[in-house]
Phi, psi and omega in degrees: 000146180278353191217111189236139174242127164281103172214157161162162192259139188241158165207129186223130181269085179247169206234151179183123149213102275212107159246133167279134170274191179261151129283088187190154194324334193265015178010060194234113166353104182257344157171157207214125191251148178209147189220120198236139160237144132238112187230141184280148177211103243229114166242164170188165178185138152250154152230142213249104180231063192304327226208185168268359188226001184216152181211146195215142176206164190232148181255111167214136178203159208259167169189138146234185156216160197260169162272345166303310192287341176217031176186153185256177239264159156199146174015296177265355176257351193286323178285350185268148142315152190277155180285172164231168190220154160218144168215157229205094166263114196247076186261183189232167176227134137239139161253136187272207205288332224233019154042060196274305239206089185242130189222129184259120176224130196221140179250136171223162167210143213224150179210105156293102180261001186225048193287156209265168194215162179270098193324108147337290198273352174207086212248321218250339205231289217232178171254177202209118202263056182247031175250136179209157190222159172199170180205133183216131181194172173266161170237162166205142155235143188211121194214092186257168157232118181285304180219199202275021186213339169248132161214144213239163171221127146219178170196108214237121175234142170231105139279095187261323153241151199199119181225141142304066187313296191215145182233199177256084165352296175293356168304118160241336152200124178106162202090138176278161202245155184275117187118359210260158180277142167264142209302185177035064163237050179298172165242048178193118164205184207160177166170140193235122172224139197217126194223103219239128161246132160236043137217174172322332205223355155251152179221127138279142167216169195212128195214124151231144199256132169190149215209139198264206187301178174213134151249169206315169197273359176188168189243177186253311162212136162272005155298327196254015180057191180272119152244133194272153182249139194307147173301201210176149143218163174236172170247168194212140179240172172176138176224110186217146195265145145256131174274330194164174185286018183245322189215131145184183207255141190253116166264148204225107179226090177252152162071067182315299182253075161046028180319126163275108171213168168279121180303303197218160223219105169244214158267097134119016171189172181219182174241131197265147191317171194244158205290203139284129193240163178228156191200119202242107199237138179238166189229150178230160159237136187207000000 
């Protein structure tokens, strides 16, 4: 059929209980946090398909997440409500005729509507679910065989906007500020790989990775505005043997020349990317 409709529904139980100890000789429990959630989480989509070579669909679907699930629990997240997410996709699937050249394309807008903030009036218990973001941009992927011994990747996100609709007023330091771009939110990011076999029995490749600046994921004083930590690209290598149709061995080389940068962004500190690496990997098939 030329015409497919999506839908459905997820429901999730989560359950969560975080106990802290002393440091002391009695190692005895100094406090213990709990958390019970259920919550519905909502999907649906069409797809479009005129052809054998091409589809095009539009997507929206809910999501949240708890402080239990990626963090351990504390006074105030144990007491909050889950954050929600919505994200909302309009993409193309195309191939070409000699079905060679598969090119993926999406305009998306992701809305974090409920983040979480720090409660005035109860600062000491809960978190105060009054923040909301949002980021709208394009993906593009290309995953070609140019000829019968090269074959290329790339893949490109453009975000030109990304905003803080609402933050915690009272927030004066530290946190995000409303209008302000949200941290680790570049707007340019990507990598492109190329892969050559020139004999029977050898393959190369060459990749490069690159991010344009990004600033932090929450600031430290907002007197002192945002510093952004600078774009980057790193190169990546790769060589490999085949011995035969059973085994073989791969050399690995990322971030070729040892580049220093920041991975990720925080208040007063950052994590930096990882260096150069080598990696000799051998593989078998049975």
């Amino acid at each position: 059929p030329m015409w497919k409709v999506l839908g459905g529904l997820r429901y999730d139980y989560f359950n969560g209980d975080y106990t802290t100890f002393n440091a002391n000789a009695a190692n005895q429990p100094s406090a213990n946090y709990k958390q019970s959630i259920n919550k519905i989480s909502k999907r649906a989509g069409v797809l479009f398909q005129p052809n054998a070579l091409d589809s095009f669909h539009f997507s929206y679907g809910t999501s949240f997440n708890t402080s239990g699930d990626t963090y351990s629990y504390n006074a105030n997240s144990a007491n909050t409500a889950p954050e929600s997410s919505e994200n909302i996709e309009l993409g193309a699937k195309l191939d070409s005729e000699d079905g060679r050249v598969t090119t993926r394309l999406a305009l998306f807008r992701a809305t974090k509507l409920n983040e979480r903030n720090t409660d005035p009036d109860n600062a000491a218990t809960r978190l105060l679910l009054s923040g909301k973001r949002h980021a709208a941009g394009f993906d593009m992927d290309v995953i070609g065989q140019i000829t019968d011994k090269w074959d290329i990747y790339a893949s490109y996100t453009w975000i030109p906007q990304a905003r803080v609709d609402e933050a915690a007023s009272t927030v004066t330091s530290g946190g995000s500020r409303k209008g302000d771009r949200p941290g680790l939110t570049p707007r340019h990011s990507g990598t492109v790989w190329n892969t050559y076999k020139f004999l029977p029995q050898w393959r190369a490749g060459v990749g490069v990775n690159f991010r344009s600046k990004q600033a932090p994921a929450d600031i430290n004083n907002p007197a002192n505005g945002i510093y952004n930590a600078p774009g980057f690209a790193t190169l990546d290598l790769m060589a490999e043997y085949a011995f035969n149709k059973v085994y073989t061995v791969k050399a690995n080389v990322t971030n070729v020349a040892n580049k220093v940068y920041a991975d990720q962004v925080y208040r007063g500190f950052y994590v930096p990317g990882a260096g150069r690496l080598v990696q000799v990997t051998l593989s078998t098939k049975f």
